[in-house]
C-alpha positions as CSV (number, residue, x, y, z in Angstrom):
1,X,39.1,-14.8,-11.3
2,X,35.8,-16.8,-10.1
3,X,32.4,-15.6,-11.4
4,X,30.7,-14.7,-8.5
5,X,27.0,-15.6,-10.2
6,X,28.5,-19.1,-10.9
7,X,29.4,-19.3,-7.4
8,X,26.3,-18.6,-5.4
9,X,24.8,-21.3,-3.9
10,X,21.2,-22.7,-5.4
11,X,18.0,-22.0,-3.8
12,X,14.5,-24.3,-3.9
13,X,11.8,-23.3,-4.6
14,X,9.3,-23.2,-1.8
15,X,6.6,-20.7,-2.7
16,X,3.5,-21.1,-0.7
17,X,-0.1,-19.6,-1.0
18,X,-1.0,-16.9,1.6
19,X,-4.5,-16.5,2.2
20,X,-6.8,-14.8,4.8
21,X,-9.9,-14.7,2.7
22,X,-12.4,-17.5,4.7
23,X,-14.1,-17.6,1.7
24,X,-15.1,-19.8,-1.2
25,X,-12.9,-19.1,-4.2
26,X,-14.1,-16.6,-6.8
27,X,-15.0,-18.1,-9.7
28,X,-16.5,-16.1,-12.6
29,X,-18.2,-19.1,-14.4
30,X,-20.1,-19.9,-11.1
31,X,-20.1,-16.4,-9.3
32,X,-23.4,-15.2,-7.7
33,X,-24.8,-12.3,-6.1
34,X,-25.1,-8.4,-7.3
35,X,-22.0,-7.2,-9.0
36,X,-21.3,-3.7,-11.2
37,X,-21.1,-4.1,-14.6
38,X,-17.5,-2.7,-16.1
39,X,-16.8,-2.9,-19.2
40,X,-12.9,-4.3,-19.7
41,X,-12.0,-1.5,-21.8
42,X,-11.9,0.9,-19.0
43,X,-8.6,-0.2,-18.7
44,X,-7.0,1.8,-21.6
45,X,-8.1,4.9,-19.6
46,X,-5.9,4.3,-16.8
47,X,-2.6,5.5,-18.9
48,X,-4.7,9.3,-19.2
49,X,-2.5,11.4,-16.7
50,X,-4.5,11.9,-13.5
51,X,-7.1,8.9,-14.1
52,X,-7.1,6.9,-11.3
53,X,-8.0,3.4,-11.3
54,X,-10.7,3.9,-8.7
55,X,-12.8,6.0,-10.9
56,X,-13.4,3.3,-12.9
57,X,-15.6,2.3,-9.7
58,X,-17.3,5.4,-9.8
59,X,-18.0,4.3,-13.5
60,X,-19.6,1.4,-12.4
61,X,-21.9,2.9,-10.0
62,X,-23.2,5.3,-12.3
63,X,-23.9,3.3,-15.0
64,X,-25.6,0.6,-13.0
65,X,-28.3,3.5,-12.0
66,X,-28.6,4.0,-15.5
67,X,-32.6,4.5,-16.3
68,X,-33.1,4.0,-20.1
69,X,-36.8,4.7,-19.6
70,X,-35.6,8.6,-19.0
71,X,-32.0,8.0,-20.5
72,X,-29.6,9.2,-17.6
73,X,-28.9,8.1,-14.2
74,X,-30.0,10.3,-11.2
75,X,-28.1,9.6,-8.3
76,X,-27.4,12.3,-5.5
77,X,-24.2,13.6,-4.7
78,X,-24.9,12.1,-1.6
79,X,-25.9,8.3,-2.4
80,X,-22.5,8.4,-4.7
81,X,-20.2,9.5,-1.6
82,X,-21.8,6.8,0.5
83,X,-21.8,4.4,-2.3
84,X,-18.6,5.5,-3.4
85,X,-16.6,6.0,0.2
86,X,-15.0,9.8,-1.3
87,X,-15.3,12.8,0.0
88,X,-17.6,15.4,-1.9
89,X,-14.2,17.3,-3.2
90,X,-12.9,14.0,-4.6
91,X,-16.2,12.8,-6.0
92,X,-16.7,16.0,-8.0
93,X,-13.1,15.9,-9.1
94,X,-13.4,12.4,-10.4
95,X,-16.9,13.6,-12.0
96,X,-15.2,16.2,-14.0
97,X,-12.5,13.6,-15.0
98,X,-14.6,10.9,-16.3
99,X,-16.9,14.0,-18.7
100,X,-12.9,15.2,-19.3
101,X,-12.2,11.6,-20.9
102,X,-15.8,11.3,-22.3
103,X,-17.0,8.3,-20.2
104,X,-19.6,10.4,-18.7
105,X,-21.8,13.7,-19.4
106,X,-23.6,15.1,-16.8
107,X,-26.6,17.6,-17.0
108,X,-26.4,20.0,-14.1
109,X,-29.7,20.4,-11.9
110,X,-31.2,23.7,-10.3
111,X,-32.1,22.4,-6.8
112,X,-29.5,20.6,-4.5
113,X,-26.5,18.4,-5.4
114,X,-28.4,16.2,-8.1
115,X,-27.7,15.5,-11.8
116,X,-28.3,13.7,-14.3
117,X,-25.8,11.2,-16.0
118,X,-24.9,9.8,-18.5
119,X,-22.6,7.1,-18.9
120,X,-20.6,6.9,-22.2
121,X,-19.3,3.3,-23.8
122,X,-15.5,3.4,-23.5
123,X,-13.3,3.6,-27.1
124,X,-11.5,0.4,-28.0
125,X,-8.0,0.5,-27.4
126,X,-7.1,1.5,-30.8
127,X,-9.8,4.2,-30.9
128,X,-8.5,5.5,-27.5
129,X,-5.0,5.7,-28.5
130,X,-5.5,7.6,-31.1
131,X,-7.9,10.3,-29.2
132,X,-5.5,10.6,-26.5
133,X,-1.4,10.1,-27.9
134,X,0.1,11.2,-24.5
135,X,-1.7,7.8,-23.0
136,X,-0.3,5.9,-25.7
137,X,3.0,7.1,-24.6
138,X,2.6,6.5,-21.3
139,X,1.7,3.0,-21.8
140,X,4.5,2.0,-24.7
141,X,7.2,4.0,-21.9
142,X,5.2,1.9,-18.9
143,X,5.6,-1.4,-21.0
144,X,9.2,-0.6,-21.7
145,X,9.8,-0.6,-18.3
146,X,8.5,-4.2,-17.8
147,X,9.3,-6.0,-20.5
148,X,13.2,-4.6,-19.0
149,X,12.1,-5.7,-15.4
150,X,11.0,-9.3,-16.7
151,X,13.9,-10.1,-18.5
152,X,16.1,-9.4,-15.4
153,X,13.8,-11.4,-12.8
154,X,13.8,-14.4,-15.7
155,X,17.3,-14.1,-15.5
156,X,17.5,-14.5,-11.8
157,X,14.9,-17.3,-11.6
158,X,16.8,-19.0,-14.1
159,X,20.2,-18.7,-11.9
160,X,18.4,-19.6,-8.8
161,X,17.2,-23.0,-10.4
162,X,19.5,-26.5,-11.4
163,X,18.1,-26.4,-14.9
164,X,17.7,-23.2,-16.2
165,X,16.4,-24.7,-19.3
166,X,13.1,-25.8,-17.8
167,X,12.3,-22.3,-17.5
168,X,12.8,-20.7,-21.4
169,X,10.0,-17.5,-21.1
């Protein structure tokens, strides 16, 4: 009985790069211009059920309107959703997230739709872990998943090439 994996025919490799950017390409050692300031660890909050990545956006735009002279940011609801591209619903649904999480506190205001913020530094990945366990579960079952998914397409790549030894992962 023939192995049927032995018997499939090998492929080349002819990846090629895609691009409709026009553009120089981005370079953060040489990059100009205006940019939001993120900090990386807003990346362990992404595992909290119902954070989006996108709020980490709204993060940024927040804290860049950060006035330490008065010690908040004032931004109207209005300059967020334009800034921001979100609906007012969605806006004060990711507000209420990021105070949820502690990345932001806000102080409610008596006239119109404007508050004050204030932007919170993120925990470090061990602190966050700790302070929220069902993340950390949802990141160990999340990296589960990949480290399974990687093994299988290294397997593949390896079948799909003469020398499967040139590619030990």
């Amino acid at each position: 009985m023939s192995n049927s994996k032995a018997s499939k025919p090998r492929q080349k490799n002819t990846a090629e790069m895609k691009s409709n950017a026009g553009t120089s390409i981005y370079n953060t050692a040489t990059a100009s211009g205006n940019f939001l300031r993120i900090p990386i660890e807003l990346n362990h909050y992404q595992w909290i059920d119902g954070f989006k990545i996108e709020m980490f956006i709204l993060f940024g735009i927040i804290a860049n309107k950060y006035n330490p002279k008065y010690g908040y940011a004032f931004p109207t609801h209005y300059q967020l959703m334009a800034e921001y591209n979100k609906s007012i619903n969605v806006l004060r649904s990711h507000i209420r997230k990021l105070v949820e999480v502690g990345l932001l506190s806000v102080q409610t205001a008596n006239t119109g739709n404007n508050h004050c913020y204030v932007p919170h530094e993120p925990l470090t990945k061990e602190e966050f872990f700790k302070k929220f366990p069902c993340a950390k579960r949802n990141y160990d079952k999340k990296m589960k998943w990949i480290e399974v998914r990687e093994r299988k397409d290294h397997g593949k790549l390896r079948e799909s090439h003469e020398d499967p030894e040139e590619f030990s992962f």
